[in-house]
N, CA, C and O of each residue as an XYZ file, in Angstrom:
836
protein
N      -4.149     -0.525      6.417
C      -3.637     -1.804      5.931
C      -2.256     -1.646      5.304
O      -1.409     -2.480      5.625
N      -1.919     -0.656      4.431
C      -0.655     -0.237      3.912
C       0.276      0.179      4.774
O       1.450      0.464      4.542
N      -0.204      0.194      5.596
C       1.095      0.954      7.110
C       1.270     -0.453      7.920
O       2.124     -0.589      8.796
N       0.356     -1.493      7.525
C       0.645     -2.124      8.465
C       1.470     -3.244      7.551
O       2.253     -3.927      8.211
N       1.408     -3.525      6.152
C       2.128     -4.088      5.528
C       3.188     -3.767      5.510
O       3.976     -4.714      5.511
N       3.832     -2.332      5.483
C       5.133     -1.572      5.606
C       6.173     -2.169      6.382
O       7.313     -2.530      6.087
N       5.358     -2.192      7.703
C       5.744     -2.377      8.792
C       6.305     -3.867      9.422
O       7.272     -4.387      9.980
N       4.681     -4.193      8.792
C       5.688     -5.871      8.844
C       6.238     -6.450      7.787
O       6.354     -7.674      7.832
N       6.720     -5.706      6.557
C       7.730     -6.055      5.641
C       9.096     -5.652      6.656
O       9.968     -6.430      7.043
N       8.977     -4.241      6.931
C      10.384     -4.281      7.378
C      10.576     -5.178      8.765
O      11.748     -5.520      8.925
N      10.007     -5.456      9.408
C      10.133     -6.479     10.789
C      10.623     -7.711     10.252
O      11.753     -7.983     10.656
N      10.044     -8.657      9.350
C      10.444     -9.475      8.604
C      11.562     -9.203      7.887
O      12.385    -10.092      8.104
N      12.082     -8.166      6.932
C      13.385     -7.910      6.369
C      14.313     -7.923      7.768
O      15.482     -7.798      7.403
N      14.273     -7.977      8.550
C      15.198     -7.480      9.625
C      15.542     -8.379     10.285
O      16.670     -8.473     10.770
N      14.363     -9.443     10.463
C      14.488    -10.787     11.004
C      15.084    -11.945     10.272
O      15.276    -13.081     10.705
N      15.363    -11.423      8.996
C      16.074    -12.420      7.871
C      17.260    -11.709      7.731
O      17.982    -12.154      6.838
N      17.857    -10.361      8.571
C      18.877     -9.833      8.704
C      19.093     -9.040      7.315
O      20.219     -8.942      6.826
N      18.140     -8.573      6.811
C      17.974     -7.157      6.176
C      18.621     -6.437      6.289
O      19.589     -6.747      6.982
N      18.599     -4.977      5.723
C      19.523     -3.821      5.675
C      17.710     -2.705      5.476
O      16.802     -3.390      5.006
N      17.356     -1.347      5.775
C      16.977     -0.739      5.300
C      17.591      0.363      3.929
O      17.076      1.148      3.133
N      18.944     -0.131      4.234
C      19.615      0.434      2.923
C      19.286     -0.060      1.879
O      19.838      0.446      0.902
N      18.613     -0.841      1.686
C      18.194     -1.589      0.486
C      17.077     -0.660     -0.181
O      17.070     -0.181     -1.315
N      16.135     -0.541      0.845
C      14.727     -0.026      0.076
C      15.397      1.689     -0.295
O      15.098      2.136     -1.403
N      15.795      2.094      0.128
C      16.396      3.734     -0.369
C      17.024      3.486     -1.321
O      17.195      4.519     -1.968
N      17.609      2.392     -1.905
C      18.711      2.266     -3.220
C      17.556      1.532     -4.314
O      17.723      1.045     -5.432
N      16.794      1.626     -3.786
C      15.438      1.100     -5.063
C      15.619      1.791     -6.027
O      15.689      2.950     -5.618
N      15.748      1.754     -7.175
C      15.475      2.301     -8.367
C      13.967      2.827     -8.832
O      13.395      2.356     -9.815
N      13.455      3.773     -8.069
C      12.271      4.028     -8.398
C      12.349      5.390     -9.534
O      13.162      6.313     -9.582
N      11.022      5.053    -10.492
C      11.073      5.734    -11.721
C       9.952      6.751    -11.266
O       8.860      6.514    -10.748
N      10.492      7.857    -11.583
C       9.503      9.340    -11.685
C       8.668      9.216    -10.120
O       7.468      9.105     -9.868
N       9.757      9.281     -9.317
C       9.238      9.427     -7.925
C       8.497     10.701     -7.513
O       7.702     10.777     -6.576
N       8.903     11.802     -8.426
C       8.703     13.115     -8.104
C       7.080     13.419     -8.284
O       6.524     14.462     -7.941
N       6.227     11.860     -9.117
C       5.133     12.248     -9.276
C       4.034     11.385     -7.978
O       2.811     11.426     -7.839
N       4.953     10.754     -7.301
C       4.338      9.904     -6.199
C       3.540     10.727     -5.406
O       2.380     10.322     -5.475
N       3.645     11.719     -4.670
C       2.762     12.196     -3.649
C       1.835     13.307     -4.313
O       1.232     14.043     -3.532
N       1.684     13.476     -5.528
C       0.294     14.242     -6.381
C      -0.613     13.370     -5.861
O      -1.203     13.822     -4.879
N      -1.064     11.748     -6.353
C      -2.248     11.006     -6.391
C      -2.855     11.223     -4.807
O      -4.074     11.338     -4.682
N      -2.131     11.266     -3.813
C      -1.991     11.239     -2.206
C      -2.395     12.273     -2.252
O      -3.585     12.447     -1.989
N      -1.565     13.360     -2.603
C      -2.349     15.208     -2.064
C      -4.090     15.180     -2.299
O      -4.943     15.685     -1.570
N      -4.224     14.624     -3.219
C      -5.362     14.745     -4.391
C      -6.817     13.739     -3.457
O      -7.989     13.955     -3.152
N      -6.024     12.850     -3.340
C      -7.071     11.557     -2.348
C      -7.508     12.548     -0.784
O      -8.676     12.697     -0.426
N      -6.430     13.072     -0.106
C      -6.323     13.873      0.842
C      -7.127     15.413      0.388
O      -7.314     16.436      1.046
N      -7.249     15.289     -0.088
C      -7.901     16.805     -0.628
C      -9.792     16.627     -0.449
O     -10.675     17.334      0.036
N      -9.744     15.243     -1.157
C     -10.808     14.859     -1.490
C     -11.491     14.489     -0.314
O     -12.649     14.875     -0.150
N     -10.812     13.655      0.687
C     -11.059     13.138      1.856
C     -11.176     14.339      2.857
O     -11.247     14.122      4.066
N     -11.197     15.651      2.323
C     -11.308     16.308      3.851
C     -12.643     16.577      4.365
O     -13.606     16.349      3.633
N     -12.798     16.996      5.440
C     -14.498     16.621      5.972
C     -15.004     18.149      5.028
O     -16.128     17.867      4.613
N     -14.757     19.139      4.693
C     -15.139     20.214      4.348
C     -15.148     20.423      2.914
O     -15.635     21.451      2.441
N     -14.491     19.243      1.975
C     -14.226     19.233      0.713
C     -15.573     18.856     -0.253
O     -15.641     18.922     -1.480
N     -16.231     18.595      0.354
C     -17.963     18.629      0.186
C     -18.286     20.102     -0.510
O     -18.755     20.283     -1.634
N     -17.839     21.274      0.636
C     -18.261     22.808      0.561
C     -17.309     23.224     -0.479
O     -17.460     24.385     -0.861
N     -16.513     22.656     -0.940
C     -15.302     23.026     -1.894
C     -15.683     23.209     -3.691
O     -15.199     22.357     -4.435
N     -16.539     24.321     -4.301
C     -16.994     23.784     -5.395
C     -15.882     23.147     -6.192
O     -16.310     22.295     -6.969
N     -14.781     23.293     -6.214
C     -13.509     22.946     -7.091
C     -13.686     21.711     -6.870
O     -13.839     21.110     -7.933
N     -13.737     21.040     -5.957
C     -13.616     19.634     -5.290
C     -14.449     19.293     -5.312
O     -14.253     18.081     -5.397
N     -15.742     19.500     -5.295
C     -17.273     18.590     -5.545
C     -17.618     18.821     -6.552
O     -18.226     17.798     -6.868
N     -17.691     19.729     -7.642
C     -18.027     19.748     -9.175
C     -17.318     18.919    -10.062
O     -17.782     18.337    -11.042
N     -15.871     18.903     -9.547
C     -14.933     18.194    -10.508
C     -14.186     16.227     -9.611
O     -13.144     15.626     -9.874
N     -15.249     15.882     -8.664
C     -14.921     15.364     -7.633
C     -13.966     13.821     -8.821
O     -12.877     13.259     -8.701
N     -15.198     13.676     -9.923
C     -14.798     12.430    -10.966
C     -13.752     12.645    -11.886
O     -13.176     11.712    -12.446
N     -13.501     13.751    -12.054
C     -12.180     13.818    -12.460
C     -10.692     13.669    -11.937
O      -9.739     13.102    -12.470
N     -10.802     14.514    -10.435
C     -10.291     14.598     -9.559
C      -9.033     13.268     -9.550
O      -7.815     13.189     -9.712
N     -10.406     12.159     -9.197
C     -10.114     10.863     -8.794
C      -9.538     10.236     -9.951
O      -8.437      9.686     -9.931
N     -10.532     10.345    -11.301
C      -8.967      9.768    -12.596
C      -7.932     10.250    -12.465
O      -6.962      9.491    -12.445
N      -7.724     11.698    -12.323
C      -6.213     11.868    -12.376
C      -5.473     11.027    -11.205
O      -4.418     10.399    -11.289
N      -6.306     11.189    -10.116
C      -5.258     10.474     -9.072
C      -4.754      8.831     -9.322
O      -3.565      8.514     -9.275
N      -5.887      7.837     -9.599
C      -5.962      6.907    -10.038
C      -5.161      6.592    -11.020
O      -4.404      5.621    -11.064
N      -5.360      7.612    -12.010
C      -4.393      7.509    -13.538
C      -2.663      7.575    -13.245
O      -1.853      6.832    -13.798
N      -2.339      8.607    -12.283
C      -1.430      8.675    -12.157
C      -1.016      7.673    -11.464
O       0.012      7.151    -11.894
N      -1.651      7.050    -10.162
C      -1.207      5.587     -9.750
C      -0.832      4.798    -10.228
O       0.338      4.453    -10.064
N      -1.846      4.036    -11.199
C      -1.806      2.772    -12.140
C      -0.299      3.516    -13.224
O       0.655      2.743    -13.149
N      -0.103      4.303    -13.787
C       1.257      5.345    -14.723
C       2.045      4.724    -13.875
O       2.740      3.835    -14.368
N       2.163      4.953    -12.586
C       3.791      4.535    -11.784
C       3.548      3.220    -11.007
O       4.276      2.995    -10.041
N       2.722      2.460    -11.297
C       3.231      1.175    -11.107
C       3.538      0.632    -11.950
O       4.230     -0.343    -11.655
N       3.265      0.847    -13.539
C       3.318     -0.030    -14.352
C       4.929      0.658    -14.889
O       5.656     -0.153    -15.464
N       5.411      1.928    -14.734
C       6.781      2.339    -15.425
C       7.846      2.068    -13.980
O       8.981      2.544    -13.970
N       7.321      1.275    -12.840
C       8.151      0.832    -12.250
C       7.877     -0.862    -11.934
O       8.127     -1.528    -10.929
N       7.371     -1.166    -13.002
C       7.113     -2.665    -12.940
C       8.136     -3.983    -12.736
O       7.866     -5.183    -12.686
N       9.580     -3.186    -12.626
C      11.145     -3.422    -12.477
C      10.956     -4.036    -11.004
O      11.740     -4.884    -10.577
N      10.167     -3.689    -10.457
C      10.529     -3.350     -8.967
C      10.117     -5.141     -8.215
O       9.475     -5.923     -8.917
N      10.445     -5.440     -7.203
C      10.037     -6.321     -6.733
C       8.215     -6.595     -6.479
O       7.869     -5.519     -6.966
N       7.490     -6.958     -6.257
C       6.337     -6.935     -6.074
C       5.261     -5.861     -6.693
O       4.332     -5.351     -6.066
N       5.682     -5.585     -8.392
C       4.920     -4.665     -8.731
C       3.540     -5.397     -9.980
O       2.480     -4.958    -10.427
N       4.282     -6.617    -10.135
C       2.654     -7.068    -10.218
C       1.360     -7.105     -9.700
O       0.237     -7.122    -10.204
N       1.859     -7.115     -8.425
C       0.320     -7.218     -7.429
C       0.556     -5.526     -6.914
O       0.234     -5.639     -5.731
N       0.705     -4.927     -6.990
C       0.789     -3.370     -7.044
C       0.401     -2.701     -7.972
O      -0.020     -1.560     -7.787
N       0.475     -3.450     -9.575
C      -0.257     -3.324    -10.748
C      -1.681     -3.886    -10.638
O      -2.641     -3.187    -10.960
N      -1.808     -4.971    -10.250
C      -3.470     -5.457    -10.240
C      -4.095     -4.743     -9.022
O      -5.240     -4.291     -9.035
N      -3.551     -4.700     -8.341
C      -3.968     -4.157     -6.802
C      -4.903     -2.963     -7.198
O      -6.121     -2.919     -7.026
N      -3.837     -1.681     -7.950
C      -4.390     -0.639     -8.345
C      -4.988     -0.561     -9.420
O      -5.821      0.341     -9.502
N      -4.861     -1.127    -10.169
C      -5.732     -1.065    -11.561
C      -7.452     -1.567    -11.108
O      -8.501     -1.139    -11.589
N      -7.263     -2.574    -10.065
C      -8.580     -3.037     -9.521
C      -9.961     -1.837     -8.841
O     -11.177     -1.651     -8.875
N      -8.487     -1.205     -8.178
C      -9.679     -0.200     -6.899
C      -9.924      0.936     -8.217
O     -10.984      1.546     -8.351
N      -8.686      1.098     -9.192
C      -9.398      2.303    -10.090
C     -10.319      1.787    -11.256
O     -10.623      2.691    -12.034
N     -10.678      0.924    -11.470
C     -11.185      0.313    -12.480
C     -13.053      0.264    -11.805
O     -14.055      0.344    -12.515
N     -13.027      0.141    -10.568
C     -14.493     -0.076     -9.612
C     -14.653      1.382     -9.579
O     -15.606      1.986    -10.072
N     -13.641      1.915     -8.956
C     -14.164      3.487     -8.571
C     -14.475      3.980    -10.041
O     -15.654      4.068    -10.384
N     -13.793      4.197    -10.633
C     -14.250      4.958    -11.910
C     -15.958      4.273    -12.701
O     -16.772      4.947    -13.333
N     -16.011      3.354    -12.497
C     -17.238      2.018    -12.955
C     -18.240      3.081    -11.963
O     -19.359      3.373    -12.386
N     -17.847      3.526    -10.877
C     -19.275      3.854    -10.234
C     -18.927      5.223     -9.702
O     -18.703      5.489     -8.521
N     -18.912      5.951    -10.593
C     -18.517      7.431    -10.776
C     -18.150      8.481     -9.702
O     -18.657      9.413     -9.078
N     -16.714      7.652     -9.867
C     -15.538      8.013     -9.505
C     -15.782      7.959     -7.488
O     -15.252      8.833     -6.802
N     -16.486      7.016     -6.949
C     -16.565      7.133     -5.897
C     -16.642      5.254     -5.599
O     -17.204      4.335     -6.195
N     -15.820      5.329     -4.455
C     -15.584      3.457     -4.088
C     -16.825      2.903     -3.260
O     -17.017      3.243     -2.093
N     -17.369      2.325     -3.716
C     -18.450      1.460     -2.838
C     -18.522      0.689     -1.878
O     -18.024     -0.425     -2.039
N     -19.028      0.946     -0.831
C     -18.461      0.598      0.870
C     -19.827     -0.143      1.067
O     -20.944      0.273      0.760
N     -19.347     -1.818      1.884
C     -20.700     -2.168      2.517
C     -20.444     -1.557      3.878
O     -19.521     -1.315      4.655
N     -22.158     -1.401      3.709
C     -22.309     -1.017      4.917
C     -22.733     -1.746      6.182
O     -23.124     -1.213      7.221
N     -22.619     -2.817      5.982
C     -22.200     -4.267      6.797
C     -20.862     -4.646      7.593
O     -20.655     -5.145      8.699
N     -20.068     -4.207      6.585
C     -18.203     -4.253      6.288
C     -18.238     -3.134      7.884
O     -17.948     -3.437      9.041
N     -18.599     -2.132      7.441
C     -18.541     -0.753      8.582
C     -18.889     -1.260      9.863
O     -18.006     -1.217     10.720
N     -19.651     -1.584     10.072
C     -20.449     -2.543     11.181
C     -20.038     -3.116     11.776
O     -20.196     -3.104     12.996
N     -19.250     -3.950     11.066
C     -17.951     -5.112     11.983
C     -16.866     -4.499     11.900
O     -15.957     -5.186     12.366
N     -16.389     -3.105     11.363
C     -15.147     -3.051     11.663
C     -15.296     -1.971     12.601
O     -14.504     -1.995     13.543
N     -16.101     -1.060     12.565
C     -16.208      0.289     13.295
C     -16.772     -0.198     14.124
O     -17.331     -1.291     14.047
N     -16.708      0.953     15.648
C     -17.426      0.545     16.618
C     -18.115      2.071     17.507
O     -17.346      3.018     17.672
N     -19.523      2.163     18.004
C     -19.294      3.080     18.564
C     -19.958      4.486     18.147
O     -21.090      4.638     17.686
N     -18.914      5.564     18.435
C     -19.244      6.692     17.287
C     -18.566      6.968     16.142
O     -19.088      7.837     15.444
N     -17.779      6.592     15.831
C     -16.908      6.141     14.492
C     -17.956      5.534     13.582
O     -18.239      6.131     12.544
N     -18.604      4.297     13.916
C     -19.328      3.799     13.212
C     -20.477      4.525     12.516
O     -20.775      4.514     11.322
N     -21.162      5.278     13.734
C     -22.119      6.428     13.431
C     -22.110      6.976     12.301
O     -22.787      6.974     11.273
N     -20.816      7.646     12.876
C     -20.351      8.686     11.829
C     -20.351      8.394      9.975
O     -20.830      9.080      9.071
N     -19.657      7.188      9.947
C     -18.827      6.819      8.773
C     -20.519      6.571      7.947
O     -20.646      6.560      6.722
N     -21.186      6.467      8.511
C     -22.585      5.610      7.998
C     -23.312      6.958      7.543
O     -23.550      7.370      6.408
N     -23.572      7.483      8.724
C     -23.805      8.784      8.178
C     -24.135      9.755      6.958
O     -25.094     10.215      6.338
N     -22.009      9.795      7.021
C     -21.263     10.678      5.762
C     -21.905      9.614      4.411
O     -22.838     10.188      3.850
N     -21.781      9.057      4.166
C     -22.456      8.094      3.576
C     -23.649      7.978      2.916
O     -23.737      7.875      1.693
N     -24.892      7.997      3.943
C     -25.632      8.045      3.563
C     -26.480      9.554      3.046
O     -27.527      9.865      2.479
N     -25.376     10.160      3.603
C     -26.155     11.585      3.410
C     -25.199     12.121      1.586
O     -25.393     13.280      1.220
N     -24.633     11.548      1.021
C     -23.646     11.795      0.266
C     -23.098     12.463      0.527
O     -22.757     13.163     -0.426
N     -22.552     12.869      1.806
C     -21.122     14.087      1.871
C     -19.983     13.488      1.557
O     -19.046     14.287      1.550
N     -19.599     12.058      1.214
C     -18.368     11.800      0.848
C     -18.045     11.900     -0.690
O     -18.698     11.273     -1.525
N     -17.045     12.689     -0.993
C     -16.548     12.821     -2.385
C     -15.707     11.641     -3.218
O     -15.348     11.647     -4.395
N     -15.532     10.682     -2.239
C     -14.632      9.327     -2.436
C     -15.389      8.127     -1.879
O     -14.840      7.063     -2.166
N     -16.309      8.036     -1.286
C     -16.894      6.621     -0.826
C     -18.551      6.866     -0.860
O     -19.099      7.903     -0.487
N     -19.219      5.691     -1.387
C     -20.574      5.839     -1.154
C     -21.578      4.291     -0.887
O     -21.224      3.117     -0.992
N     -22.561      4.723     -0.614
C     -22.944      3.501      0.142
C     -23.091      2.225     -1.049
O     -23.694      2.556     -2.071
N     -22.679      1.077     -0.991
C     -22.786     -0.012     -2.067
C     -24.154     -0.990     -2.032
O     -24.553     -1.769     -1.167
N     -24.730     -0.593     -3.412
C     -26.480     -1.052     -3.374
C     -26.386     -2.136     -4.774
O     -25.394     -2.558     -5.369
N     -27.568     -2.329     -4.960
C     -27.804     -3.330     -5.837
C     -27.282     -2.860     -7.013
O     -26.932     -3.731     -7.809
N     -27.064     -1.148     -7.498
C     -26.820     -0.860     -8.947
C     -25.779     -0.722     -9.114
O     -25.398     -0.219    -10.172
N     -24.462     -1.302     -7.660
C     -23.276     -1.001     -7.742
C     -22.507     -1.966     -8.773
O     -22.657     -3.181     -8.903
N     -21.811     -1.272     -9.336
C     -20.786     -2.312    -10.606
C     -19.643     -2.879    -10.424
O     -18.626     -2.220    -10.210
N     -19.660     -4.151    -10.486
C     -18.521     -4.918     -9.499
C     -18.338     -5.037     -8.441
O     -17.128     -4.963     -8.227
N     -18.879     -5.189     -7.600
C     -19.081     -5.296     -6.518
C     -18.066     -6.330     -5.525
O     -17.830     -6.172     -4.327
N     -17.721     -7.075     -6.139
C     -16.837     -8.047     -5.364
C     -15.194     -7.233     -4.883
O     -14.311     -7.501     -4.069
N     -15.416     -6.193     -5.852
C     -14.049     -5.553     -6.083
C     -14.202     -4.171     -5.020
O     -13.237     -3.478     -4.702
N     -15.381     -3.972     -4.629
C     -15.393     -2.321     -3.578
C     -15.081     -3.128     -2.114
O     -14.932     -4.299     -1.764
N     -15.074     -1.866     -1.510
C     -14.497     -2.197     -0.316
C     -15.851     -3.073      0.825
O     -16.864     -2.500      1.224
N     -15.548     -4.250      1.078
C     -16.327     -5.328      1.410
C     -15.533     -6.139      2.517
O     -16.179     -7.017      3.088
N     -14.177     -5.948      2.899
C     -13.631     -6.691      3.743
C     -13.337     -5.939      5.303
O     -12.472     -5.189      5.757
N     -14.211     -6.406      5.668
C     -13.866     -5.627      7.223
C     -12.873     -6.214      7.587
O     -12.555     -7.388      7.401
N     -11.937     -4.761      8.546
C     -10.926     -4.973      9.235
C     -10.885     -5.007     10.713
O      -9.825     -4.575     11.166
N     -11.773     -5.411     11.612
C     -11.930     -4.739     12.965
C     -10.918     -5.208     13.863
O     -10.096     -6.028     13.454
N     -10.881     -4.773     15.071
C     -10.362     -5.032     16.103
C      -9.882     -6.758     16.507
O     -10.636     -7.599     16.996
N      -8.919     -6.885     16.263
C      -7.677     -6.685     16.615
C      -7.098     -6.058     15.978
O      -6.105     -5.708     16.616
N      -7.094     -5.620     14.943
C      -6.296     -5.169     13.743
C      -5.866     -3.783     14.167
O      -6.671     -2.903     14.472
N      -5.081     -3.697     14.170
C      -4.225     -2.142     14.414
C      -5.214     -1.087     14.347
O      -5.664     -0.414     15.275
N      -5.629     -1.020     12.453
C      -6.395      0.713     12.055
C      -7.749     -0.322     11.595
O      -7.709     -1.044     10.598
N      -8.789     -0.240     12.417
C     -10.123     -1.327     12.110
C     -10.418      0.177     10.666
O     -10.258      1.397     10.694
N     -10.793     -0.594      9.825
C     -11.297     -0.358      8.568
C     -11.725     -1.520      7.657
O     -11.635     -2.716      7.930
N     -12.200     -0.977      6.541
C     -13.345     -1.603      5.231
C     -12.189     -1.557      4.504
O     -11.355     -0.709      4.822
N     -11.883     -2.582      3.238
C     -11.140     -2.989      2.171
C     -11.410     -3.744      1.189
O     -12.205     -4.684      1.170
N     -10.662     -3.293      0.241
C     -11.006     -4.087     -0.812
C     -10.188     -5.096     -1.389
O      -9.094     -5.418     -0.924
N     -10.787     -5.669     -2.546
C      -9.739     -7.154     -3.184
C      -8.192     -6.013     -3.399
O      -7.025     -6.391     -3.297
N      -8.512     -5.060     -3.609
C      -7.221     -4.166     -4.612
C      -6.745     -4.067     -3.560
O      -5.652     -4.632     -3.567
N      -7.076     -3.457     -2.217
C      -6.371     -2.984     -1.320
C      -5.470     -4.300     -0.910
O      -4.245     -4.216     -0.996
N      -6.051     -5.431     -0.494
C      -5.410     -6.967      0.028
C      -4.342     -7.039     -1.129
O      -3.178     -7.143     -0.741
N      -4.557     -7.000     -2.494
C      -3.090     -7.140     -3.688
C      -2.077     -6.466     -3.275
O      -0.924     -6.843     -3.065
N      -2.576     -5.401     -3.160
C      -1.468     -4.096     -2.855
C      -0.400     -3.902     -1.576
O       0.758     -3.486     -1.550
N      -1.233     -4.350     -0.605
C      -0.658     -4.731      0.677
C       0.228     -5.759      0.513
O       1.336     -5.455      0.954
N       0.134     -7.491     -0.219
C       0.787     -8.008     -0.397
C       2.143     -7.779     -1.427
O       3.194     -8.341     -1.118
N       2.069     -6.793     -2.864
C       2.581     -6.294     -3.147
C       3.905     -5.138     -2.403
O       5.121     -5.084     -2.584
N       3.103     -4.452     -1.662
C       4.208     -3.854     -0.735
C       5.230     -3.969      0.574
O       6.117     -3.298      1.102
N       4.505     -5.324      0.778
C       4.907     -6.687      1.743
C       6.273     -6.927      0.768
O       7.338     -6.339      0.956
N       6.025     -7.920     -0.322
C       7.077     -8.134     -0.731
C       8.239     -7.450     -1.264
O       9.378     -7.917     -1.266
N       7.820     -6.086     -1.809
C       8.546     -5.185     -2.156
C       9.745     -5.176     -0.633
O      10.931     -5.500     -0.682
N       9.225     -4.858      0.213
C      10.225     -4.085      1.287
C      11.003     -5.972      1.813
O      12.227     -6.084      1.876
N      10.783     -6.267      1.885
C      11.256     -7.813      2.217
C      12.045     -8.178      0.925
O      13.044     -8.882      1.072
N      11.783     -7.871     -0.015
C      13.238     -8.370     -1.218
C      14.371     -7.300     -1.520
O      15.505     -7.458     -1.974
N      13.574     -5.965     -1.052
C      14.662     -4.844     -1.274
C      15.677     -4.905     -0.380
O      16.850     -4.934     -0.754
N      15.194     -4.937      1.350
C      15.914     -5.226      2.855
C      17.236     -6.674      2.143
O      18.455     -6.622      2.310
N      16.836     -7.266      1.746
C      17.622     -8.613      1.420
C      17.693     -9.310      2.629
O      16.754     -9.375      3.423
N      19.170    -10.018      2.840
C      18.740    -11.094      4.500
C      20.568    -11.421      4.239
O      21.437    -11.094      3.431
N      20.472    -12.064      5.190
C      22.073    -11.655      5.466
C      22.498    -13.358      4.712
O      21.586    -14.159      4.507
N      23.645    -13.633      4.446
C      24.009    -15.127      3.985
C      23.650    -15.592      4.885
O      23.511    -14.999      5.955
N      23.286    -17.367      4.579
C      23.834    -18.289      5.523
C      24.936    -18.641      6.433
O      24.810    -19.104      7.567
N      25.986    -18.383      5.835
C      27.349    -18.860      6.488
C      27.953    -17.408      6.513
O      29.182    -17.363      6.546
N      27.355    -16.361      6.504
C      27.983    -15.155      6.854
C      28.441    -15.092      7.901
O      27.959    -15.913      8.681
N      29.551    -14.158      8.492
C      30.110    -13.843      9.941
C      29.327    -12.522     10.694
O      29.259    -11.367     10.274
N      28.780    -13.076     11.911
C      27.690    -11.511     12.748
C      28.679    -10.687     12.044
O      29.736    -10.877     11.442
N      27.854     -9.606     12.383
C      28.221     -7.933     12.341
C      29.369     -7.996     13.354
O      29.088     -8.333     14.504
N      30.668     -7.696     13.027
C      31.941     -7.049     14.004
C      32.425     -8.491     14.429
O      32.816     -8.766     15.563
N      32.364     -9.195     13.590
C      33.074    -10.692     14.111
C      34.038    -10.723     12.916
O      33.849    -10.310     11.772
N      35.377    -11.454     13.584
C      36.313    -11.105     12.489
C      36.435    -12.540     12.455
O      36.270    -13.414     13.306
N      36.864    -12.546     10.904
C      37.144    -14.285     10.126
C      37.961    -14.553     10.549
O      38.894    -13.774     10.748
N      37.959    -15.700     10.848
C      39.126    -16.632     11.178
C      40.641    -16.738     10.099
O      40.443    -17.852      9.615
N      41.259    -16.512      9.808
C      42.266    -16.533      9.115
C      43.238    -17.795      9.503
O      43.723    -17.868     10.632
N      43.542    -18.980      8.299
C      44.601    -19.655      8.529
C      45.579    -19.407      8.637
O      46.106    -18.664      7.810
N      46.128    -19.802      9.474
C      47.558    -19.972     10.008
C      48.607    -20.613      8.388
O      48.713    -21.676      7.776
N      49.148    -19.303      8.290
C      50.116    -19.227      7.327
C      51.460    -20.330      7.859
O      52.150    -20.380      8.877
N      51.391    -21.142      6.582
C      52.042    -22.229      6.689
C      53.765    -21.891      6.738
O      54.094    -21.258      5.735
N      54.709    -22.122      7.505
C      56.181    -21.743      7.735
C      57.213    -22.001      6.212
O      57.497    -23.005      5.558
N      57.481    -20.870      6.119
C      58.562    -21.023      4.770
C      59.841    -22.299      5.114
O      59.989    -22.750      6.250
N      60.295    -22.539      4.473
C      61.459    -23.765      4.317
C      62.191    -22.687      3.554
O      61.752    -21.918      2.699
N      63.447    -22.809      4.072
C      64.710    -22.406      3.328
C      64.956    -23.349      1.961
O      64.367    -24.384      2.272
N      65.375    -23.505      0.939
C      66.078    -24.236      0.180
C      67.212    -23.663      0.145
O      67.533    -22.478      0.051
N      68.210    -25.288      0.288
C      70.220    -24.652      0.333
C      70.621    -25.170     -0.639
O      70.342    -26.303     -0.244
N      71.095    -25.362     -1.710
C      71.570    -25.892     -2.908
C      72.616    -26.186     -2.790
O      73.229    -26.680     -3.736
């Protein structure tokens, strides 16, 4: 869903005659800590990170730090275009996951309509067998529930997947981000490589005294 918001932020910035120079001149704060929460989610997400005691003993911690550090850099880049709903977005999915220890609650309905196949199999599976260190099946004792991932994405949709209210904020959040950074060209601007018209400089008069 985030790749696909990306994507059609910048299609849209471009179609309002955007620049991608825009989003690189963002003023982003403590970028250097952006791809920890990602390594960390990716770590967690690997099919073997189950067998990992580092990674399955400490799986709920794991996930605050990643989480913690998320919600930290949206809110010290709250400057930014669309970082309100990038603030609720994430504060939402970490606020559920942590509520149901430290793992996001997936219907398994949601899977159903979005997966198809052996994908579907699979995902149900990992699931039910608890091998996932980040997702688990969502039952009656789940907490908040409106907020875990409940929105199927299937086919047509580019990457068919399960989502949540946070994930839909966030997407719109990063929608607008790349669409106000791109900017859009004036109204009465001249295309690219078109030269202005220049008036015709009006003829001097002598004065003879």
């Amino acid at each position: 869903m985030f790749l696909l918001a990306l994507a059609l932020g910048v299609l849209i910035g471009w179609l309002r005659g955007g620049s991608l120079s825009g989003v690189a001149r963002l003023p982003v704060r403590w970028v250097v800590l952006l791809p920890i929460p990602f390594l960390i989610r990716s770590a967690l997400r690997h099919p073997l990170a189950a067998n990992v005691e580092l990674l399955s003993e400490w799986a709920f911690l794991w996930q605050g730090v990643a989480y913690g550090l998320l919600v930290v850099l949206a809110v010290v880049n709250r400057h930014l275009p669309g970082s309100t709903y990038l603030m609720a977005g994430t504060a939402a999915n970490a606020l559920v996951i942590m509520l149901n220890g430290g793992q996001m609650p997936v219907s398994e309905w949601a899977i159903r309509v979005a997966a198809g196949g052996a994908e579907q199999v699979v995902a149900v599976t990992l699931l039910r067998t608890g091998n996932s260190l980040t997702h688990e099946v969502l039952g009656p004792e789940t907490r908040l529930p409106w907020l875990a991932d409940i929105i199927p994405l299937p086919r047509p949709f580019p990457f068919p997947s399960v989502a949540s209210a946070g994930d839909v904020v966030i997407a719109l959040g990063l929608l607008w981000l790349i669409i106000t950074a791109m900017g859009a060209r004036p109204r009465h601007a001249a295309p690219e490589g078109a030269v202005a018209h220049q008036p015709d400089e009006e003829p001097r008069v002598a004065h003879h005294e």
